[in-house]
C-alpha positions as CSV (number, residue, x, y, z in Angstrom):
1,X,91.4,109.2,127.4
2,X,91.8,107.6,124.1
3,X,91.4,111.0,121.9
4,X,94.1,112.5,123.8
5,X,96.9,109.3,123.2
6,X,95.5,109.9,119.4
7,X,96.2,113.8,119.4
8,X,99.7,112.5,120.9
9,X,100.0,110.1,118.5
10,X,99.6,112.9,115.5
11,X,101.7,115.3,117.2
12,X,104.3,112.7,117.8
13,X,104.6,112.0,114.1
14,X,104.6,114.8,113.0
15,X,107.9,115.8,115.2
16,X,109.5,112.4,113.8
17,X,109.2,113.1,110.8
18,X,108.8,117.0,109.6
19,X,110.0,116.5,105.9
20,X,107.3,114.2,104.8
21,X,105.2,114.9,101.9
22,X,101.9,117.0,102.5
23,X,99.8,114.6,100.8
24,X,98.4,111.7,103.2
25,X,97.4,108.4,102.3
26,X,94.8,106.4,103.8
27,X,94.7,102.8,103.8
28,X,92.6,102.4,100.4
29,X,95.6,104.8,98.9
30,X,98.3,102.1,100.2
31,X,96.6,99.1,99.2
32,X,95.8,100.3,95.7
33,X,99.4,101.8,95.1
34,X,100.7,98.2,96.2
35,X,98.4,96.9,93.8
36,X,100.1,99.0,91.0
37,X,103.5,98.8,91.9
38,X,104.1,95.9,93.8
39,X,106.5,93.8,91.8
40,X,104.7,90.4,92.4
41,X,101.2,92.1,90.4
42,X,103.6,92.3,87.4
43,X,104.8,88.6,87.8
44,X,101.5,88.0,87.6
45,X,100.1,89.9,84.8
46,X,103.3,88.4,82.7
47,X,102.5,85.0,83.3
48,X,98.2,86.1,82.9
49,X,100.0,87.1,79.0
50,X,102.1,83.7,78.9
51,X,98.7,81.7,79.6
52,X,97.3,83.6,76.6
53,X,100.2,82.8,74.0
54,X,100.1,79.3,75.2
55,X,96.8,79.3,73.7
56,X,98.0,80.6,70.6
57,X,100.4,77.9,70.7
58,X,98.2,74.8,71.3
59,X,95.9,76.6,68.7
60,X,98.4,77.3,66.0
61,X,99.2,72.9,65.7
62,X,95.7,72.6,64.2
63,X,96.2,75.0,61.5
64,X,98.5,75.3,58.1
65,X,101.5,74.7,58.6
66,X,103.5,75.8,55.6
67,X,107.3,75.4,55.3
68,X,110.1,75.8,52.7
69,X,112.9,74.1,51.5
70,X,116.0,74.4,49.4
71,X,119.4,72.4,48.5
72,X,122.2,72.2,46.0
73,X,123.7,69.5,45.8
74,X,127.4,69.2,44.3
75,X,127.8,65.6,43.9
76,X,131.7,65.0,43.6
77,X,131.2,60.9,43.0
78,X,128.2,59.9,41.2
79,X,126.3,56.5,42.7
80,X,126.8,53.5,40.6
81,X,123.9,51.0,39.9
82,X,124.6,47.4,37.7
83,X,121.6,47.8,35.0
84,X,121.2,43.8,33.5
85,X,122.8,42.4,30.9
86,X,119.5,41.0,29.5
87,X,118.5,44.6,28.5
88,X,121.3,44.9,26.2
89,X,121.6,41.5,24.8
90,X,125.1,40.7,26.7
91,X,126.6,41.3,30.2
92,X,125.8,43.6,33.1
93,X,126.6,47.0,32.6
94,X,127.1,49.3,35.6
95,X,126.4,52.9,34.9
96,X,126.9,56.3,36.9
97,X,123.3,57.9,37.5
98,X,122.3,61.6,37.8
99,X,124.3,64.9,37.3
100,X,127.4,66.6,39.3
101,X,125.3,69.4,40.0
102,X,121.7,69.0,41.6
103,X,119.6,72.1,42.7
104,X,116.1,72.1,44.5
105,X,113.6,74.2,46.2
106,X,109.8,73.4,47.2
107,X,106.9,74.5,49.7
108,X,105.1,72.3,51.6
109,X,101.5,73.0,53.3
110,X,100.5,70.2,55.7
111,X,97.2,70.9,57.1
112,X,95.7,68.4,60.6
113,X,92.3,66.8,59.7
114,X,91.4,64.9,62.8
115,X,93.9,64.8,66.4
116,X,91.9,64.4,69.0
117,X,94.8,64.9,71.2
118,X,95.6,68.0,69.5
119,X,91.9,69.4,69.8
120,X,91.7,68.4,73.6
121,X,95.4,70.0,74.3
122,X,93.0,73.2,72.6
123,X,90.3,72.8,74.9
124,X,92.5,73.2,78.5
125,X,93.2,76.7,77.2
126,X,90.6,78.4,78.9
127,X,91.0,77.2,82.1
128,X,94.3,77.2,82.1
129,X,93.7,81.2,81.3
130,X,91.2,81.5,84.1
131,X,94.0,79.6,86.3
132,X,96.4,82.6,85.5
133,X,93.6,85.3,86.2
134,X,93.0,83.3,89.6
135,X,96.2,83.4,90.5
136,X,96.7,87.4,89.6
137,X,94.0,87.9,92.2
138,X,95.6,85.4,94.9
139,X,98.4,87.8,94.6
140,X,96.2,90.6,94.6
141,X,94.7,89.4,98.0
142,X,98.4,88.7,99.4
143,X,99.1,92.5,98.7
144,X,96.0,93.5,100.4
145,X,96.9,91.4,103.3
146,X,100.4,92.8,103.7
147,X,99.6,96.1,103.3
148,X,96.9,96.5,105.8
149,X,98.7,94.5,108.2
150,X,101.9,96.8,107.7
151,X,99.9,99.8,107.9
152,X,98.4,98.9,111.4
153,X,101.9,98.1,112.4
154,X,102.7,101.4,111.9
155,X,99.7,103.6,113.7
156,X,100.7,100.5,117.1
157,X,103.9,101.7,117.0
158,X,103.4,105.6,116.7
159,X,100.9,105.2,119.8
160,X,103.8,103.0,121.3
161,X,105.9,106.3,121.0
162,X,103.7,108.6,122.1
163,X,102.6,106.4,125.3
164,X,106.8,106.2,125.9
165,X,107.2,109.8,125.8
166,X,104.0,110.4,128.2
167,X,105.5,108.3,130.8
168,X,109.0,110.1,130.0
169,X,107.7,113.3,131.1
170,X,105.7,111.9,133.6
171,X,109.1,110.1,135.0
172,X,111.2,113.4,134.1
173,X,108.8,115.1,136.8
174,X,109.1,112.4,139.5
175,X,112.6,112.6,138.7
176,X,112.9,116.8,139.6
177,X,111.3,116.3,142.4
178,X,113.2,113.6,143.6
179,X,116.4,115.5,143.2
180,X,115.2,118.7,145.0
181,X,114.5,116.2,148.1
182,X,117.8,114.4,147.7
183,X,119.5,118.3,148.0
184,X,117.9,118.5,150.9
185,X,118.4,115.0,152.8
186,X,114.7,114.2,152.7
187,X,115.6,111.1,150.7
188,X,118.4,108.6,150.3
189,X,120.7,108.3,146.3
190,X,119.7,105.0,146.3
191,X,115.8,106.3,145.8
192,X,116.8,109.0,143.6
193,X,119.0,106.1,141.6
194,X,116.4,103.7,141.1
195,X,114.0,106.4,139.3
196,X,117.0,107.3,137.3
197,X,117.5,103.2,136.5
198,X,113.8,103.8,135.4
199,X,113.8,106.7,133.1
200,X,117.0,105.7,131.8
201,X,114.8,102.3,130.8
202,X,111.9,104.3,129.5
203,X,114.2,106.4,127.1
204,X,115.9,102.8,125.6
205,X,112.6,102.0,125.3
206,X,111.8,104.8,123.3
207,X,114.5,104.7,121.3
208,X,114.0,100.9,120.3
209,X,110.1,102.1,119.5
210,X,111.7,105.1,117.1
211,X,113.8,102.3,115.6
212,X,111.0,99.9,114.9
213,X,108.9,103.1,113.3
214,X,111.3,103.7,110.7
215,X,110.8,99.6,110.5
216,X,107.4,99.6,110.2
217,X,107.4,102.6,107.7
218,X,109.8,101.0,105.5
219,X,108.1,97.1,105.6
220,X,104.7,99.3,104.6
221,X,106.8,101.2,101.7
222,X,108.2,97.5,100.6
223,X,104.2,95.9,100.6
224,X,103.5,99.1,98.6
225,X,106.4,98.4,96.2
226,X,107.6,102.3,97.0
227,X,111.1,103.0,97.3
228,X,112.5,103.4,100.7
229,X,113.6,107.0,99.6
230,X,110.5,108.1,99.2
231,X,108.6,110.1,102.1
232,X,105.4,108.9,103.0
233,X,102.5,110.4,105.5
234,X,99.7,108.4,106.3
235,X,96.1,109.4,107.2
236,X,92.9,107.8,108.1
237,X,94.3,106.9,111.6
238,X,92.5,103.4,112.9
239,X,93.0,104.2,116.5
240,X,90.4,107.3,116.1
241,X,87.5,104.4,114.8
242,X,85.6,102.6,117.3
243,X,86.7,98.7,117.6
244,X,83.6,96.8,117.0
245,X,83.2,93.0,116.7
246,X,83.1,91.9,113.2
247,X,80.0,90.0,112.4
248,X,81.2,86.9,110.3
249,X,79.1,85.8,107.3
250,X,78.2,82.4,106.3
251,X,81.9,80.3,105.7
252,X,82.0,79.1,101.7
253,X,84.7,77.1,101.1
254,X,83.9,77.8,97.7
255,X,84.6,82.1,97.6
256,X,88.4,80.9,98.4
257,X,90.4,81.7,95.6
258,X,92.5,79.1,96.5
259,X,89.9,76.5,96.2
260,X,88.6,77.9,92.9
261,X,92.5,76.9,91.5
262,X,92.6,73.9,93.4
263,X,89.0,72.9,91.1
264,X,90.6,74.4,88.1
265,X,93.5,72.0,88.0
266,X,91.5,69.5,88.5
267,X,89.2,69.8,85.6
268,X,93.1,70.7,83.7
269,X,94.0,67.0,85.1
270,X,91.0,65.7,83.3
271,X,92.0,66.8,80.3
272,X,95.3,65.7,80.5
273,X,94.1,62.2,80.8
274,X,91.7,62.6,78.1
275,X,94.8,64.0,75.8
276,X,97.0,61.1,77.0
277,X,94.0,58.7,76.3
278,X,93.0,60.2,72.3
279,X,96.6,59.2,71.9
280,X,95.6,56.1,70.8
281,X,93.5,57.1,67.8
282,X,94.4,57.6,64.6
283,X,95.5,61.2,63.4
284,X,94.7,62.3,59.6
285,X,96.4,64.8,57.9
286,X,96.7,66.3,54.3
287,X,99.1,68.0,52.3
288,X,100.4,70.2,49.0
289,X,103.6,70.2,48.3
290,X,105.1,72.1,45.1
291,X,108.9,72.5,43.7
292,X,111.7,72.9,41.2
293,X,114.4,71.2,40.7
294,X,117.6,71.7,38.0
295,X,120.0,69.3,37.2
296,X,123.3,69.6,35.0
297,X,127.2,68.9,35.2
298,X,128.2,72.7,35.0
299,X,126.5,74.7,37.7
300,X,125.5,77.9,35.7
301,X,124.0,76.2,32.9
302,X,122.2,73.9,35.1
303,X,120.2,76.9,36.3
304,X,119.3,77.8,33.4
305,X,117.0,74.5,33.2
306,X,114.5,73.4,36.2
307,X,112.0,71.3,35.9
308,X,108.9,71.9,38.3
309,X,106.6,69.0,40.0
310,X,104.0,68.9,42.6
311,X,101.8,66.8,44.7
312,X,99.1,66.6,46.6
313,X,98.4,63.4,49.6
314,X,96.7,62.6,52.1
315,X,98.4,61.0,55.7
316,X,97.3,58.4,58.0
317,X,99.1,57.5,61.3
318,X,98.0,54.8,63.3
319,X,99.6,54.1,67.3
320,X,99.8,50.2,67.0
321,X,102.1,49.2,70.2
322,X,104.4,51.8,72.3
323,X,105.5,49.1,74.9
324,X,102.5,50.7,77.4
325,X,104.2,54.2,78.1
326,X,100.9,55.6,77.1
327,X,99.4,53.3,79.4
328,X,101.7,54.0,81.9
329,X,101.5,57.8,81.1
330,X,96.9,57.5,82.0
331,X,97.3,55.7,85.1
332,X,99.8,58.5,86.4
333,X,97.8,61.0,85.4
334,X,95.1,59.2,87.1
335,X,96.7,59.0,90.4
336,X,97.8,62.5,90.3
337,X,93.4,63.4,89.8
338,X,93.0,61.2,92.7
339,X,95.8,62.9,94.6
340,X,94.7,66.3,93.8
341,X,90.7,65.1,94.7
342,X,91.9,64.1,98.3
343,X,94.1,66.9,98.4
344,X,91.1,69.0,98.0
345,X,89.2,67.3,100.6
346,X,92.1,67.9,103.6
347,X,92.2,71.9,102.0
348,X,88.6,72.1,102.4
349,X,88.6,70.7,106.7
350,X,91.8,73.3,106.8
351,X,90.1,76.3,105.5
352,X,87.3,75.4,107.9
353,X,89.9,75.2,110.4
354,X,91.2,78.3,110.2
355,X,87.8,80.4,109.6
356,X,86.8,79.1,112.9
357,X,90.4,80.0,114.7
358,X,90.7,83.6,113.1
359,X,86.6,83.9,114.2
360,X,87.9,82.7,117.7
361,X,91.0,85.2,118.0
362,X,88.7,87.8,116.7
363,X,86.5,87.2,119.5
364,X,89.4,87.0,122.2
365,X,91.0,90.0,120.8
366,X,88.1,92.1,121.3
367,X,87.6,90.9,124.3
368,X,91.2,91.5,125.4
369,X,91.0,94.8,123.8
370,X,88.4,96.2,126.3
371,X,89.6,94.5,129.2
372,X,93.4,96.2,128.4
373,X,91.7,99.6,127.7
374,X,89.8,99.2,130.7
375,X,93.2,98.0,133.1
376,X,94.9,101.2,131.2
377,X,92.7,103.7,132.5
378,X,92.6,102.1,136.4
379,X,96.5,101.8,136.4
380,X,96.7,105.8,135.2
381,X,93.9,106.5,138.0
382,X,96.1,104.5,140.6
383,X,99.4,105.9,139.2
384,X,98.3,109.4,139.3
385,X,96.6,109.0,142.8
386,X,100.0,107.2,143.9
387,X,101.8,110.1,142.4
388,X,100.2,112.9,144.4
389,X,100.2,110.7,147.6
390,X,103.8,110.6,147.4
391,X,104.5,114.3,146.7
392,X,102.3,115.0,150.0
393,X,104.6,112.4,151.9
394,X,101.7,109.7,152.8
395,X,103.4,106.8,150.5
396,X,106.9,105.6,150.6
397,X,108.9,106.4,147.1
398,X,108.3,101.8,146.4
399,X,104.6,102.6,146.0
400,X,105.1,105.4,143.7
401,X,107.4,103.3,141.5
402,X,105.3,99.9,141.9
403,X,102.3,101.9,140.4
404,X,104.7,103.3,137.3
405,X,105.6,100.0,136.5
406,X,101.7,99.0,136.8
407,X,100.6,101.8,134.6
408,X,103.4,100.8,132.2
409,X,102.7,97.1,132.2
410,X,99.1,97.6,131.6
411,X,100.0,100.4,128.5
412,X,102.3,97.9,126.9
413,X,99.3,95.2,126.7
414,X,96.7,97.4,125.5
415,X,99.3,98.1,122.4
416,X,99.7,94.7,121.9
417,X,95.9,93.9,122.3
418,X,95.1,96.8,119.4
419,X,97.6,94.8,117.2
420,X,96.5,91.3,118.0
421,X,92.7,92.6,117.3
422,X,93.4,94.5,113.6
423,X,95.8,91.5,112.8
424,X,92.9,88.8,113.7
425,X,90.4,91.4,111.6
426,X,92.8,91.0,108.9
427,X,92.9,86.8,110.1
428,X,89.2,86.8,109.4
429,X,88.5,88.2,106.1
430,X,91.5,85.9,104.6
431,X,89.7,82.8,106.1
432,X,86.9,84.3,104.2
433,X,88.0,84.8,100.8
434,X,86.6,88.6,101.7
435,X,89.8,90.6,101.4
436,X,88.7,92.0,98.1
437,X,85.4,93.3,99.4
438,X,87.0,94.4,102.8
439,X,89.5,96.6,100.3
440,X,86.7,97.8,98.3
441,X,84.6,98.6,101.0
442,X,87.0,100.8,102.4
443,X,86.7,104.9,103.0
């Protein structure tokens, strides 16, 4: 039974939509043009390149440092000083010092010997890298997710659609006959009426499903980062492969990307106490410094004269009493390790949590899978019986519609069943940190 609804299914989509594209795309195509396209994969990669010139950054404040300088100076009152009456034998003169005109450039190269802060601040670049690479493949794993699950959405709601229009025929049939025994008194309008009520039903139905297609196609094209204009045929149909438990493998808390991050800004917490703590040591730096200045009280012929020096010297700074904000600035760093340690902790009983709920609604969807397959075929035997019963006259027309809502019933939980088991499939390798390998491993 289930190769006919899936020859259904194909010829239903390809009467819904006749001006797609000829090439298909399975579900390895999707996921790895969302994995190109999507726009959240090039958030990622930018902020993967802004992790890298961070480094640079933190990298470049242990080397030279060289910088320039330049000023003229046009000094319209020279500064007085009173030079001692002593020196001259009678009483204080004071005196105007310097020139009107005062001109100056130099270079300065200040290199760090020793900043332990500095060199620790250089040491969190790596991880801070591999923290941007994790994160690129968290998003990567997202994409995965919401592709595949978009994609199943689909194929459920195309076999939706062609289940609708099987019981729309079905129902157009009862229907005809229906009217031919109403033209000829057999049967009462309010009989006829009630199995128009129910095709009228089946077709709002089936337009709502035709609706949520075009919904489903277009959340698939967003997950995929396609435009909406863009047609789109899909292949590899996963109603045509056989629904098989999923044996789980061992549970590591450890494959999660999530937990690998979680780790990684931990060790980056350490060395932000470290960085905070090597703030109290001294830092040692030397530098070279070289210029020219020219001095005069006309400002052309002042040029014409400079005078050159230089210098060479060697910087110490020692921390001697900030009022404990460094203090302060360790022990919240501190508490935010702790914080992130315990945080860990509750992440880890979570992640076990929900690897042993998505095993669980794996289980129960298979299970509910079979039984709905199962209670799909019985209610078709039991409406088709029904249906010839009542054409020879044995059954009252209540039956006939009692078993149509039946076979109906029973078709709308098998859809939901197939949904429930590819989205707890889906459940299961995310608890797993496996949706990379589940991608890869696909046809």
């Amino acid at each position: 039974m289930k190769s006919k609804w899936i020859a259904a299914i194909m010829v239903a989509a390809a009467s819904v939509a006749p001006g797609w594209a000829q090439t298909s795309l399975t579900l390895k195509d999707c996921i790895a043009y969302g994995i190109k396209n999507n726009g959240n994969v090039k958030i990622a990669q930018y902020k993967e390149s802004t992790a890298v010139q961070q480094g640079r950054e933190a990298l470049a404040g242990y080397l030279p440092q060289v910088a320039g300088n330049a000023s003229l100076d046009d000094n319209l009152k020279l500064q007085s000083t009173v030079l001692p009456g002593a020196l001259f034998g009678g009483e204080d003169r004071r005196v105007a010092l310097g020139t009107k005109y005062q001109s100056n450039a130099s270079a300065q190269v200040d290199q760090v010997v020793f900043d332990q802060a500095m060199l620790i601040g250089i040491k969190a670049n790596k991880p801070n890298q591999q923290n941007a690479v994790l994160n690129s493949q968290r998003t990567k794993e997202t994409i995965i997710y919401n592709v595949a699950n978009a994609y199943y959405q689909v194929f459920v709601t195309q076999q939706q659609i062609a289940l609708l229009k099987d019981n729309l025929d079905k129902t157009s049939q009862i229907l005809g006959t229906l009217k031919l025994q109403l033209d000829n008194g057999v049967i009462k309008k309010v009989d006829y009426d009630r199995t128009q009520v129910n095709l009228n039903n089946i077709k709002s139905q089936l337009t709502l499903a035709e609706s949520n297609l075009t919904l489903s196609e277009n959340q698939l094209k967003f997950q995929m980062g396609m435009p909406l204009t863009e047609p789109l045929v899909l292949a590899d149909n996963p109603l045509e492969q056989p629904f098989k438990l999923v044996e789980p493998g061992a549970f590591e808390a450890s494959n999660l990307t999530d937990f690998k991050i979680q780790n990684l800004n931990m060790e980056l917490q350490e060395l932000e106490k470290a960085r905070i703590k090597a703030g109290y040591l001294p830092k040692v730096s030397v530098y070279g410094r070289y210029g020219v200045q020219a001095l005069g009280n006309d400002l052309g012929t002042s040029w014409g004269n400079w005078f050159s020096y230089g210098a060479i010297g060697l910087k110490l700074s020692i921390p001697i009493f900030d009022s404990f904000r460094r203090d302060a600035q360790f022990k919240q760093a501190d508490l935010n390790l702790m914080t992130q340690k315990e945080q860990l902790k509750l992440n880890v009983q979570n992640y076990e949590l929900q690897n042993s709920n998505a095993l669980t609604q794996l289980q129960k969807a298979k299970s509910n899978l079979a039984s709905d397959e199962n209670n799909v075929n019985l209610a078709k035997e039991v409406y088709d019986v029904t249906t010839l019963q009542y054409k020879e006259g044995t059954v009252p027309l209540t039956d006939l519609l009692n078993a149509e809502t039946s076979y109906k019933e029973s078709q709308s939980n098998y859809i939901n069943s197939m949904l429930s088991y590819y989205q707890a499939k889906l459940g299961l390798e995310q608890s797993q940190g496996s949706l990379n390998t589940f991608y890869t491993a696909l046809p």
